[in-house]
LOKOLPA-24294 format. One line per field, with one value per residue: residue number from 1; residue in three letters; x, y, z of N, C-alpha, C, O in turn. Coordinates in steps of 0.1 Angstrom, whole numbers, plus 5000, padded with zeros to 4 digits. Layout:
N
resi = (NUM / ...)
resn = (Ala / ...)
n.u = (X / ...)
n.v = (Y / ...)
n.w = (Z / ...)
ca.u = (X / ...)
ca.v = (Y / ...)
ca.w = (Z / ...)
c.u = (X / ...)
c.v = (Y / ...)
c.w = (Z / ...)
o.u = (X / ...)
o.v = (Y / ...)
o.w = (Z / ...)
This chain:
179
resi = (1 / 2 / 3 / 4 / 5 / 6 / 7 / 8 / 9 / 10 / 11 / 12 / 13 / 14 / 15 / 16 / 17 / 18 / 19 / 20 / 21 / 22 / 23 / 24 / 25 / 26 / 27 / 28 / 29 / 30 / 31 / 32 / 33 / 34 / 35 / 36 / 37 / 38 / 39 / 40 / 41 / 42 / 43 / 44 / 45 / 46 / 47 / 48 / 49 / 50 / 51 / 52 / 53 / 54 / 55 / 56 / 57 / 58 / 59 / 60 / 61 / 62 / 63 / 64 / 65 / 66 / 67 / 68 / 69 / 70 / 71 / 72 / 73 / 74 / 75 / 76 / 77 / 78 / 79 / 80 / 81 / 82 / 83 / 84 / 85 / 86 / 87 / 88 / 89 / 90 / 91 / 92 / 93 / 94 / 95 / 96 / 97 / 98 / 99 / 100 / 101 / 102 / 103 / 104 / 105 / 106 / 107 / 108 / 109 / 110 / 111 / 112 / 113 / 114 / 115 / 116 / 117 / 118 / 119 / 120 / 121 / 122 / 123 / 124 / 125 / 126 / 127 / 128 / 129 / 130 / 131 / 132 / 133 / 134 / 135 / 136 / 137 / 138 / 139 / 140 / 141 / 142 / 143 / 144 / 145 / 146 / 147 / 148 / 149 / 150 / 151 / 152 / 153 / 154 / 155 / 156 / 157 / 158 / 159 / 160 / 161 / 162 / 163 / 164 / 165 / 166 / 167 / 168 / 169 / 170 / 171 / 172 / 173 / 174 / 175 / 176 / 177 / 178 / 179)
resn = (Unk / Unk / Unk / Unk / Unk / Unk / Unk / Unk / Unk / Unk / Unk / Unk / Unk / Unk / Unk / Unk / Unk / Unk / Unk / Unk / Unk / Unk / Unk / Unk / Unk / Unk / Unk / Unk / Unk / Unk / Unk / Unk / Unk / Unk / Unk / Unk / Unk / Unk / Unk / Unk / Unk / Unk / Unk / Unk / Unk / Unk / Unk / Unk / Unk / Unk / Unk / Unk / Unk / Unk / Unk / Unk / Unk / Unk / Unk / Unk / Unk / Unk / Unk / Unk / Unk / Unk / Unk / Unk / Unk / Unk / Unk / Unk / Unk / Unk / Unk / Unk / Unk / Unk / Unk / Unk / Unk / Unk / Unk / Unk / Unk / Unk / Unk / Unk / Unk / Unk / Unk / Unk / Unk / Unk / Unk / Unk / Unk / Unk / Unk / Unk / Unk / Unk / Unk / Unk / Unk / Unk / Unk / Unk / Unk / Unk / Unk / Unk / Unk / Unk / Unk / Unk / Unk / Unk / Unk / Unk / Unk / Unk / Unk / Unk / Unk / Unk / Unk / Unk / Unk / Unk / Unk / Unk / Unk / Unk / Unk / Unk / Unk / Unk / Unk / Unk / Unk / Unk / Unk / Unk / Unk / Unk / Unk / Unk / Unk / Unk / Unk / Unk / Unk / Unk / Unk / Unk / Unk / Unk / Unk / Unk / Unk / Unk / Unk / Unk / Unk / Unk / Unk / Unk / Unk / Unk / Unk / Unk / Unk / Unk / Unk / Unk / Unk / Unk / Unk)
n.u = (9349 / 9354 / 9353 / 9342 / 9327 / 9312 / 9303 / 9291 / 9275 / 9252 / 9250 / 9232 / 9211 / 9199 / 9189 / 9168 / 9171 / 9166 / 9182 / 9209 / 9207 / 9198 / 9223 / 9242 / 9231 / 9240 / 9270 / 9275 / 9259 / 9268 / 9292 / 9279 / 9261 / 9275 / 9287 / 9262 / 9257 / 9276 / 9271 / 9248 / 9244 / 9225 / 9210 / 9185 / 9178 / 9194 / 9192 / 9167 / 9174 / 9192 / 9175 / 9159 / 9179 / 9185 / 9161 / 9165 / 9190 / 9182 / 9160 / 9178 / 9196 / 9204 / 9212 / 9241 / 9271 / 9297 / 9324 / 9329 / 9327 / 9342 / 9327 / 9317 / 9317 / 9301 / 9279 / 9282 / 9281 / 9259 / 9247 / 9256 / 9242 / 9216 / 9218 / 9227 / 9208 / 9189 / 9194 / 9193 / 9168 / 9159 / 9157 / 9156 / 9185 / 9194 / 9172 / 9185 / 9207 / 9197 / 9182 / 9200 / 9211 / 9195 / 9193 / 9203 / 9234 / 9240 / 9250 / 9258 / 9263 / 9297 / 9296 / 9269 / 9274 / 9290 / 9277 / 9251 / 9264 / 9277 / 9251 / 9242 / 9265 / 9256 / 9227 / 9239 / 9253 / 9236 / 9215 / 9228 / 9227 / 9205 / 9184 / 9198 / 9183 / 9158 / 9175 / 9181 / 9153 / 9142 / 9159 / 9154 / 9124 / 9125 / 9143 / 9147 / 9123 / 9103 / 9075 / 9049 / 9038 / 9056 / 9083 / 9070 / 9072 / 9096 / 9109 / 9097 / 9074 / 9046 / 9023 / 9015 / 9037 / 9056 / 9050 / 9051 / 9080 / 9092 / 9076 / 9089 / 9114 / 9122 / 9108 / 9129 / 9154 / 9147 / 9146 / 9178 / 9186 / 9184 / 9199)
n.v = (4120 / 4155 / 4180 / 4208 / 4197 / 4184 / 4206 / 4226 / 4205 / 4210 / 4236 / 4239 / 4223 / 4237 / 4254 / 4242 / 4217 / 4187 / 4167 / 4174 / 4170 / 4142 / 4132 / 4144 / 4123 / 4098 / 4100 / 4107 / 4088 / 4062 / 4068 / 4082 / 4066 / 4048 / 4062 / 4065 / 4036 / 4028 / 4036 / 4033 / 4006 / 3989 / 3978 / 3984 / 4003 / 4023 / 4028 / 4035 / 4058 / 4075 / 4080 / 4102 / 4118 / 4128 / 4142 / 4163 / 4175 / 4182 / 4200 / 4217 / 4224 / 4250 / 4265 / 4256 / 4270 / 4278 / 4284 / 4285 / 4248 / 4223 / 4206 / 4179 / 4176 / 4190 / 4177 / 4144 / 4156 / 4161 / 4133 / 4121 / 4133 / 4128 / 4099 / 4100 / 4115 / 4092 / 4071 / 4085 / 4085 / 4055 / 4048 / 4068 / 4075 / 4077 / 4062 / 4037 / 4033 / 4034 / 4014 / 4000 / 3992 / 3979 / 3955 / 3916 / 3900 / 3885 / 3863 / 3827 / 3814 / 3796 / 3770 / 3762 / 3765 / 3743 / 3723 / 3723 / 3720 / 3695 / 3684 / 3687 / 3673 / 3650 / 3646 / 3652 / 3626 / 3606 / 3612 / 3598 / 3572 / 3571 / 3564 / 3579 / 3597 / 3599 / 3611 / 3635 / 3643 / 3651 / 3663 / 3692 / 3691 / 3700 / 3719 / 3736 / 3740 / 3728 / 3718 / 3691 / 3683 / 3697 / 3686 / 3661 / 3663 / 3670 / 3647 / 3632 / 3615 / 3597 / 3615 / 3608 / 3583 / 3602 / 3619 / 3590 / 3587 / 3610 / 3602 / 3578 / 3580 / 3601 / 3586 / 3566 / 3586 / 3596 / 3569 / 3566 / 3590 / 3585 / 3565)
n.w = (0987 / 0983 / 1009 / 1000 / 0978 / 0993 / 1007 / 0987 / 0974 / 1000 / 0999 / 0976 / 0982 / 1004 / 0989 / 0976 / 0962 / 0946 / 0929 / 0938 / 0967 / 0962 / 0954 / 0975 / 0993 / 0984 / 0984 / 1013 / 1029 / 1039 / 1053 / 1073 / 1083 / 1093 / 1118 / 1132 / 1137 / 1151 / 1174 / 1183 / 1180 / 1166 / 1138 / 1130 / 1143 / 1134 / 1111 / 1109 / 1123 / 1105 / 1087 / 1095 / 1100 / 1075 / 1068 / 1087 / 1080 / 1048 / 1061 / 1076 / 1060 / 1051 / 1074 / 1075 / 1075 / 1056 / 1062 / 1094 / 1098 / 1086 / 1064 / 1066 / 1088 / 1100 / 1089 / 1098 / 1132 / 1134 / 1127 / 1148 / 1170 / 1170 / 1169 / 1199 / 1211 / 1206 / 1219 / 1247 / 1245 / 1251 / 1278 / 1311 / 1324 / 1351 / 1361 / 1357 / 1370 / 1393 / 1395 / 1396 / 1424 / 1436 / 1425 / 1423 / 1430 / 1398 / 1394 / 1402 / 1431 / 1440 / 1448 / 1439 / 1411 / 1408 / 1413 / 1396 / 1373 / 1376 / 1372 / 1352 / 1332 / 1339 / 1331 / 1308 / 1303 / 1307 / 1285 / 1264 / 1263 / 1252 / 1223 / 1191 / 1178 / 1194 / 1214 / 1203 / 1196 / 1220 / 1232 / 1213 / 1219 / 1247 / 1250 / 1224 / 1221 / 1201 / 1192 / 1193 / 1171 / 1153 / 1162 / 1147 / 1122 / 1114 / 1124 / 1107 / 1115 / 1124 / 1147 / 1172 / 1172 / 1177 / 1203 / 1218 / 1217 / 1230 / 1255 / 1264 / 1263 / 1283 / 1302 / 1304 / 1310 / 1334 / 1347 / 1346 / 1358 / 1388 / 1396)
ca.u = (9344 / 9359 / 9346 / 9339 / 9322 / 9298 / 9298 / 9283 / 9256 / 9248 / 9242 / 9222 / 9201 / 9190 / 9179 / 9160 / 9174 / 9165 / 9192 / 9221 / 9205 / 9199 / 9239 / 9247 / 9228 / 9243 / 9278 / 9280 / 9249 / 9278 / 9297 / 9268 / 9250 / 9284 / 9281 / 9249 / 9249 / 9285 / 9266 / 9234 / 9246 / 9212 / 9210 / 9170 / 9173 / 9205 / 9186 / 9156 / 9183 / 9197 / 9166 / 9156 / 9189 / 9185 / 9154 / 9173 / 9195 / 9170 / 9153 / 9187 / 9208 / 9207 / 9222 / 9256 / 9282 / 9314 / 9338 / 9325 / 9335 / 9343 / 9308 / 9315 / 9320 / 9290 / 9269 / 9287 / 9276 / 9240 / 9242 / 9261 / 9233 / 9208 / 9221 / 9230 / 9189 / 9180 / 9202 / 9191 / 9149 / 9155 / 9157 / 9169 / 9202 / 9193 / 9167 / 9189 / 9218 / 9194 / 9180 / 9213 / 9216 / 9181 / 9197 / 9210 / 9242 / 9229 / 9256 / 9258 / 9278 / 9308 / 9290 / 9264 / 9275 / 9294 / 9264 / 9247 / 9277 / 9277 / 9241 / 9245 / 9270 / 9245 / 9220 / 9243 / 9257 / 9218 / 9213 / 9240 / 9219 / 9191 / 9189 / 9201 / 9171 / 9153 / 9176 / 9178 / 9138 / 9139 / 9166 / 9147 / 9116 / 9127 / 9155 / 9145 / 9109 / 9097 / 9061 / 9050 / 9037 / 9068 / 9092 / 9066 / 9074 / 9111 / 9116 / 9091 / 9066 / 9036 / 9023 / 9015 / 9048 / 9065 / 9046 / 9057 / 9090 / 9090 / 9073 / 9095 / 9130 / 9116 / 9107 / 9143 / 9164 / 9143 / 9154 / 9190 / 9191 / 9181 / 9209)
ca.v = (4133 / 4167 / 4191 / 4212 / 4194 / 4182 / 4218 / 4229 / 4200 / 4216 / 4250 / 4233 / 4218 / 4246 / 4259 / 4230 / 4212 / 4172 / 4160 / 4176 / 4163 / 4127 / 4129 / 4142 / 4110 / 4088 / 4102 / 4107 / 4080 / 4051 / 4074 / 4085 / 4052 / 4040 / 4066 / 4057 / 4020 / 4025 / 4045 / 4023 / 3993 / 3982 / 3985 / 3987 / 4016 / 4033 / 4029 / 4046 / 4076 / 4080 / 4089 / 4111 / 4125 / 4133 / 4153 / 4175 / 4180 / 4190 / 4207 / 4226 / 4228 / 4264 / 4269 / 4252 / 4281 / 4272 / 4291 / 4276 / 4243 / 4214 / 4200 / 4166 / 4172 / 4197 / 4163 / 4140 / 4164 / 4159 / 4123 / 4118 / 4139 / 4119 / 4090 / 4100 / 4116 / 4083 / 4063 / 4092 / 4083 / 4045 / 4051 / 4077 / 4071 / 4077 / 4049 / 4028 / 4034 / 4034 / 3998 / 3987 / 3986 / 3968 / 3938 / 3907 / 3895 / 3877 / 3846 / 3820 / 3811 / 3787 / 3755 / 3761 / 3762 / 3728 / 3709 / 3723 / 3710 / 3683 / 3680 / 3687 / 3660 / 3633 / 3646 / 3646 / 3608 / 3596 / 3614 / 3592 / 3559 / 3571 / 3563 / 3591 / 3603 / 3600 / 3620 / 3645 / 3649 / 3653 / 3682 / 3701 / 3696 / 3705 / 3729 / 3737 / 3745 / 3725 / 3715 / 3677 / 3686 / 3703 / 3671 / 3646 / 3665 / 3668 / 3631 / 3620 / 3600 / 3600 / 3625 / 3597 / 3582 / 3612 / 3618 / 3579 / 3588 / 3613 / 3598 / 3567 / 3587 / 3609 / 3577 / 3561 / 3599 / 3595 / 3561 / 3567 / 3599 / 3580 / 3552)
ca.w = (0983 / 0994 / 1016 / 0992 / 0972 / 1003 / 1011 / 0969 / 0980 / 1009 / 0994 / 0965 / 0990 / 1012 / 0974 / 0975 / 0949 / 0950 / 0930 / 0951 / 0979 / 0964 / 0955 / 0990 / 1006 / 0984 / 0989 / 1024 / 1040 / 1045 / 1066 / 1090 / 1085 / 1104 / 1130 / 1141 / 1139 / 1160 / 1186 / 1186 / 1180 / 1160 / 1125 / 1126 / 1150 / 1130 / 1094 / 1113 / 1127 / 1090 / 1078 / 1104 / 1098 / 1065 / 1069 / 1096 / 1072 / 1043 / 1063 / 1079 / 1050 / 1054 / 1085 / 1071 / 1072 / 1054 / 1070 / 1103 / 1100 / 1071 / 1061 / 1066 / 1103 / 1103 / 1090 / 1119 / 1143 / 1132 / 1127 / 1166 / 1182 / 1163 / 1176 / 1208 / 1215 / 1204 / 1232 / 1260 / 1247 / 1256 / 1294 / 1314 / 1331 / 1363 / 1372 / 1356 / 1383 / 1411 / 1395 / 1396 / 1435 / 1437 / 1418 / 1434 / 1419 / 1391 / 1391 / 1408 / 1441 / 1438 / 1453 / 1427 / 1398 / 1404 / 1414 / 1380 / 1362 / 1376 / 1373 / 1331 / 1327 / 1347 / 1320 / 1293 / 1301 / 1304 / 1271 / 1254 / 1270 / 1245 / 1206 / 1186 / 1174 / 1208 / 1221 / 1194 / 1198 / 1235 / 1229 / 1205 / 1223 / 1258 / 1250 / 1214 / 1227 / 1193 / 1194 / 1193 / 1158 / 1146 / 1155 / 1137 / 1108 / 1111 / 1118 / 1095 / 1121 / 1130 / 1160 / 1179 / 1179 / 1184 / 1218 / 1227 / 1219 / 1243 / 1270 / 1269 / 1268 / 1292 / 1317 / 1308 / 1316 / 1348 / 1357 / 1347 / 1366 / 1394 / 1398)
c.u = (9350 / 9349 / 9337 / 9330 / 9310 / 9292 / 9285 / 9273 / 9250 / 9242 / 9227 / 9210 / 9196 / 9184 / 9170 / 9157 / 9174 / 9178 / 9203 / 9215 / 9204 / 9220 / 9246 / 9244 / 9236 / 9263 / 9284 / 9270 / 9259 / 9285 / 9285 / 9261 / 9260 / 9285 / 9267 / 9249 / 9265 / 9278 / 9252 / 9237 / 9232 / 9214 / 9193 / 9174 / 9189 / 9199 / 9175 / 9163 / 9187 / 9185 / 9160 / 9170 / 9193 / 9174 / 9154 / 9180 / 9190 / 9167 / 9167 / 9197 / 9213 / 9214 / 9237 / 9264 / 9298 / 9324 / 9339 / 9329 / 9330 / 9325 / 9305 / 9316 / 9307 / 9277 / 9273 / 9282 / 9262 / 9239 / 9246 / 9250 / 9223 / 9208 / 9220 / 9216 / 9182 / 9180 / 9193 / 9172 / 9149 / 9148 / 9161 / 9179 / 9199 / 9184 / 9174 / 9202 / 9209 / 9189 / 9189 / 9215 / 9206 / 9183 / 9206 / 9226 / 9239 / 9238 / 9256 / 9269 / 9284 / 9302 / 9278 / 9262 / 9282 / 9285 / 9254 / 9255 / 9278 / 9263 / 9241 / 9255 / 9264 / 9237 / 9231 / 9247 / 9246 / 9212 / 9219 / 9233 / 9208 / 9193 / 9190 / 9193 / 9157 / 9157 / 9177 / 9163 / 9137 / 9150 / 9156 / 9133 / 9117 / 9140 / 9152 / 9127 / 9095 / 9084 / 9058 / 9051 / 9051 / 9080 / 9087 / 9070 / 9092 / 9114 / 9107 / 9081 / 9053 / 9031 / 9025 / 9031 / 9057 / 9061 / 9053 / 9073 / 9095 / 9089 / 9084 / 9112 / 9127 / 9119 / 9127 / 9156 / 9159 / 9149 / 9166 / 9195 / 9190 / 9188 / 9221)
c.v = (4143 / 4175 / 4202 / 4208 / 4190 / 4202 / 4227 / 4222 / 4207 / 4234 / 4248 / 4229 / 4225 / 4258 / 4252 / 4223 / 4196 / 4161 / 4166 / 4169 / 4145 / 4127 / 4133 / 4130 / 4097 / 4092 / 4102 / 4094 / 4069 / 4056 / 4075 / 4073 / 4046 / 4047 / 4060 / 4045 / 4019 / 4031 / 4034 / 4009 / 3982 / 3984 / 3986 / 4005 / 4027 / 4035 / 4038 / 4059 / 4079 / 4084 / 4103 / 4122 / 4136 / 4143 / 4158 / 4180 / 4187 / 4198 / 4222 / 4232 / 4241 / 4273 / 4269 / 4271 / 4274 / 4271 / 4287 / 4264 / 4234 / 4210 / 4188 / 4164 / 4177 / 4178 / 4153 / 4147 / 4160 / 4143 / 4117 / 4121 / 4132 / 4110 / 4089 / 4103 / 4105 / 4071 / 4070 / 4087 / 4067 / 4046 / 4059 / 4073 / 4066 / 4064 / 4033 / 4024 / 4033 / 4019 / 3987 / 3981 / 3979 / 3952 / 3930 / 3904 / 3881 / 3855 / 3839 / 3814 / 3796 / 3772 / 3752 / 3755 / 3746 / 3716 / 3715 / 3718 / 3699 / 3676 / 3679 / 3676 / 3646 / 3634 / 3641 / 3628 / 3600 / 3601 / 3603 / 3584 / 3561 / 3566 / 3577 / 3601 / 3605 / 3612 / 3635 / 3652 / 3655 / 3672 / 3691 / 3705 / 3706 / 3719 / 3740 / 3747 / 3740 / 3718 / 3695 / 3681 / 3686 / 3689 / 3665 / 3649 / 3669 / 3655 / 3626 / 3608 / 3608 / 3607 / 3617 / 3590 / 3590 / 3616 / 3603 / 3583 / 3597 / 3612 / 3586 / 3570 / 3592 / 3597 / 3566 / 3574 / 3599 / 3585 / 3564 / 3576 / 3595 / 3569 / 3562)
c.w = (0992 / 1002 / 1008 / 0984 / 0979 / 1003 / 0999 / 0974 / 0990 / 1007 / 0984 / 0972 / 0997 / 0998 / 0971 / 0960 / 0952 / 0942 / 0938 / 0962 / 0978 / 0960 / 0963 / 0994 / 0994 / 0987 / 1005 / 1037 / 1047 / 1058 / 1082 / 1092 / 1100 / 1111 / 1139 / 1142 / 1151 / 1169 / 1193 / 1188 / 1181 / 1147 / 1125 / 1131 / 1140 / 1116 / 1099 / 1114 / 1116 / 1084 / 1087 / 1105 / 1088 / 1062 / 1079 / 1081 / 1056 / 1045 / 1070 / 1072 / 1046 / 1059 / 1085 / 1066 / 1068 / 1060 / 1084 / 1108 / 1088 / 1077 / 1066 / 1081 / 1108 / 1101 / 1102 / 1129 / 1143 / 1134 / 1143 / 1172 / 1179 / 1172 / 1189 / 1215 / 1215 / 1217 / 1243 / 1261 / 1252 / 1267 / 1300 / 1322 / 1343 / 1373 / 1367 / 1366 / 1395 / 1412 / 1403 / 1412 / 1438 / 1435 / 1425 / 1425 / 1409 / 1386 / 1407 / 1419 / 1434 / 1438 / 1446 / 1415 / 1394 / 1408 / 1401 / 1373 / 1363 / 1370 / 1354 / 1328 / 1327 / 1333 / 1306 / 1289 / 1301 / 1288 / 1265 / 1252 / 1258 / 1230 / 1202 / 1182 / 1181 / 1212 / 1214 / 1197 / 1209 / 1234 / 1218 / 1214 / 1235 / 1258 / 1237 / 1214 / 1210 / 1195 / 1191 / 1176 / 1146 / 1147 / 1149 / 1125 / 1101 / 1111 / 1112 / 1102 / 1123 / 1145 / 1173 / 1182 / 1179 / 1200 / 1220 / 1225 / 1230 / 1254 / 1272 / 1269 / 1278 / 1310 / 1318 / 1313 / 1332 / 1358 / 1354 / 1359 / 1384 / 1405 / 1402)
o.u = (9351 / 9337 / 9325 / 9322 / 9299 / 9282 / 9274 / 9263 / 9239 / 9233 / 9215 / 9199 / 9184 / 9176 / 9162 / 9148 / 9183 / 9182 / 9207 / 9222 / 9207 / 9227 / 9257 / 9253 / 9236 / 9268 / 9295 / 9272 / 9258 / 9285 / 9284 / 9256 / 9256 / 9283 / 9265 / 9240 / 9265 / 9284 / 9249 / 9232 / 9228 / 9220 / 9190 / 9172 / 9190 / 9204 / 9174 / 9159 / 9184 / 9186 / 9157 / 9170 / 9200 / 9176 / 9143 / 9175 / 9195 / 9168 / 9164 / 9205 / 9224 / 9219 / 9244 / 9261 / 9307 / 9332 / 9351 / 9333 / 9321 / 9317 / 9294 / 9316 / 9301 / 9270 / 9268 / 9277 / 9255 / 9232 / 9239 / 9245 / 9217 / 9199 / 9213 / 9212 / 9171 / 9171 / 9185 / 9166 / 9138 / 9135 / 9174 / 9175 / 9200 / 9186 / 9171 / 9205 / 9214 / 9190 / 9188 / 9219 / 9209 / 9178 / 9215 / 9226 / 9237 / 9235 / 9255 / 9280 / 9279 / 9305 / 9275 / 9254 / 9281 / 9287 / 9251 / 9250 / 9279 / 9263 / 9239 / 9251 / 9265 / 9238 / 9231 / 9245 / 9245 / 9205 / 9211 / 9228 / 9204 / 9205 / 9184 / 9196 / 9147 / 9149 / 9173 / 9162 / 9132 / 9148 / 9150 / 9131 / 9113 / 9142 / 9153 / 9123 / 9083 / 9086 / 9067 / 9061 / 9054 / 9085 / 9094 / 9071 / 9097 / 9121 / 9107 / 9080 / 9050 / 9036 / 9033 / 9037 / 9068 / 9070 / 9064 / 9080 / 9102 / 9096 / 9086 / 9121 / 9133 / 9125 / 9133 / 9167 / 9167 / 9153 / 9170 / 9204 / 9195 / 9185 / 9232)
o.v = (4142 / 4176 / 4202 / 4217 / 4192 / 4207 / 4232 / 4228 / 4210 / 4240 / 4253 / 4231 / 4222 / 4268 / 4257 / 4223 / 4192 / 4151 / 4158 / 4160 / 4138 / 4118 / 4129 / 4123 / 4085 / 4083 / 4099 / 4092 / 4066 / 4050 / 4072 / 4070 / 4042 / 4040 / 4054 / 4041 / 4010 / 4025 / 4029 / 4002 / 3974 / 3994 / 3992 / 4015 / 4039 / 4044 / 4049 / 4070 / 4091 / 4092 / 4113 / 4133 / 4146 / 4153 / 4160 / 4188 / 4198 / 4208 / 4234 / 4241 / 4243 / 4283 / 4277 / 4279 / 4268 / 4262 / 4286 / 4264 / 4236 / 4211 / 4185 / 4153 / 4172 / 4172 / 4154 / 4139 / 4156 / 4140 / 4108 / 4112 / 4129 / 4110 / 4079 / 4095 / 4104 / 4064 / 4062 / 4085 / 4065 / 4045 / 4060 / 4062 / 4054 / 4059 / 4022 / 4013 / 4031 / 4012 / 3977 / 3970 / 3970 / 3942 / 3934 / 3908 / 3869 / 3845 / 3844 / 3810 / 3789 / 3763 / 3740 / 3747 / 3740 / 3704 / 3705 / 3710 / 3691 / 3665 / 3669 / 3669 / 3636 / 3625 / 3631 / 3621 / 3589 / 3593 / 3599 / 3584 / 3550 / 3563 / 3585 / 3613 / 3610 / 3621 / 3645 / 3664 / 3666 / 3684 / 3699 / 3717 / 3718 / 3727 / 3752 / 3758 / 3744 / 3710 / 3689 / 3681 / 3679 / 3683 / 3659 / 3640 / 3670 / 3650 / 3614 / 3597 / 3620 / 3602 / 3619 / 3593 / 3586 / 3616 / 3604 / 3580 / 3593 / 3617 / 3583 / 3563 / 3586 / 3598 / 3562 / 3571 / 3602 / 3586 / 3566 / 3573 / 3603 / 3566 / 3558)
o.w = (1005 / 0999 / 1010 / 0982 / 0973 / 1000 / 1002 / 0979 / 0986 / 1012 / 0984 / 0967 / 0998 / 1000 / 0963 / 0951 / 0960 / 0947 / 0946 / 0965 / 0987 / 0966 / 0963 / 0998 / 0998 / 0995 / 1008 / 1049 / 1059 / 1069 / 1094 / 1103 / 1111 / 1121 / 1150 / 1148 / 1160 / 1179 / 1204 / 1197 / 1189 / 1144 / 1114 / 1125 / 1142 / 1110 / 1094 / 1109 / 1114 / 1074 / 1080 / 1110 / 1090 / 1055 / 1084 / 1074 / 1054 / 1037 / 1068 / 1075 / 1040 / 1055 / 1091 / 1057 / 1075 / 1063 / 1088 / 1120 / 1081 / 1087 / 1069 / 1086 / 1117 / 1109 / 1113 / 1136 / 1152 / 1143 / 1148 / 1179 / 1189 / 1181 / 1194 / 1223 / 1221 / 1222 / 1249 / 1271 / 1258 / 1268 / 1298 / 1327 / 1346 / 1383 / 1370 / 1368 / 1406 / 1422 / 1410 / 1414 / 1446 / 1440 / 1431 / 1413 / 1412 / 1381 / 1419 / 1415 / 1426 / 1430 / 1445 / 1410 / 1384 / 1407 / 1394 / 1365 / 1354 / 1364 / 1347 / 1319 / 1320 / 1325 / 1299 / 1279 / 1296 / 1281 / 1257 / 1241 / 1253 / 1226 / 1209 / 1182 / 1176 / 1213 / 1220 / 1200 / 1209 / 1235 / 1226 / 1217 / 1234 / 1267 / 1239 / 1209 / 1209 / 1204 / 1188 / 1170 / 1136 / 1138 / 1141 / 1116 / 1089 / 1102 / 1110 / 1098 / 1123 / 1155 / 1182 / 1193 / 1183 / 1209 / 1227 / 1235 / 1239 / 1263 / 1284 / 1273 / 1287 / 1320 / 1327 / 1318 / 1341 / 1369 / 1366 / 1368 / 1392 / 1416 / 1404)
């Protein structure tokens, strides 16, 4: 759509004319939808700013001076500041820069990380040790955060022996890890 032709909507609309305005939002909403959702980088919170955008615009459709600047830039302007008010209401900047020197560095030193790695491989080679469907449960539960309940009813057992399965992978990852 041309300028122009946004621009006609935009007169029609501060006349308060509801179809010009519903064939402005469906003409130009893709455009500013994708401003805001590049600015926000949410689509809940960028579908929320497009509507909040649109009744600015409704409500400002008036203000639009042609000669001023193209229309479709005049909408961009609205839907950026939109966007950009909605970023500045998160948090404000500033205690997020003073946070930052508060914080430790959040990884882990060198000698670390290679006794965790190592320590994940020990697990994973005592995992192997298990039956397949042992170790399966034990991952879901412990990693998965699945409820006893919730495995009995994925593998098909009774509650009962889903707790022993548990406890007796559990006591053989212990002795493996062990040796």
């Amino acid at each position: 759509m041309i300028d122009e032709d946004i621009a006609g909507l935009l007169g029609r609309v501060a006349l308060g004319d509801r179809d010009a305005f519903a064939e402005l939002y469906r003409q130009t909403s893709p455009k500013l939808f994708g401003i805001c959702l590049r600015i926000l980088g949410n689509r809940g919170e960028a579908e929320e700013a497009l509507q909040e955008i649109y009744v600015k615009i409704w409500q400002r459709a008036g203000r639009f001076s042609q000669g001023q600047a193209p229309a479709s830039s005049w909408l961009a302007a609205i839907a950026r500041n939109r966007a950009i008010d909605i970023i500045r209401a998160r948090k404000p900047a500033a205690n997020v820069i003073d946070e930052a020197y508060d914080l430790a560095d959040p990884a882990a030193d060198p000698e670390k990380s290679a006794v965790v790695r190592a320590e994940g491989r020990r697990i994973d080679a005592c995992m192997e040790e298990l039956e397949k469907d042992r170790a399966d449960a034990v991952r879901r539960a412990y990693v998965e955060g699945l409820s006893y309940q919730e495995l009995a009813d994925v593998f098909a057992v009774p509650l009962n022996t889903m707790r022993t399965w548990l406890r007796r992978s559990l006591l053989k990852l212990r002795e493996c890890m062990e040796r």
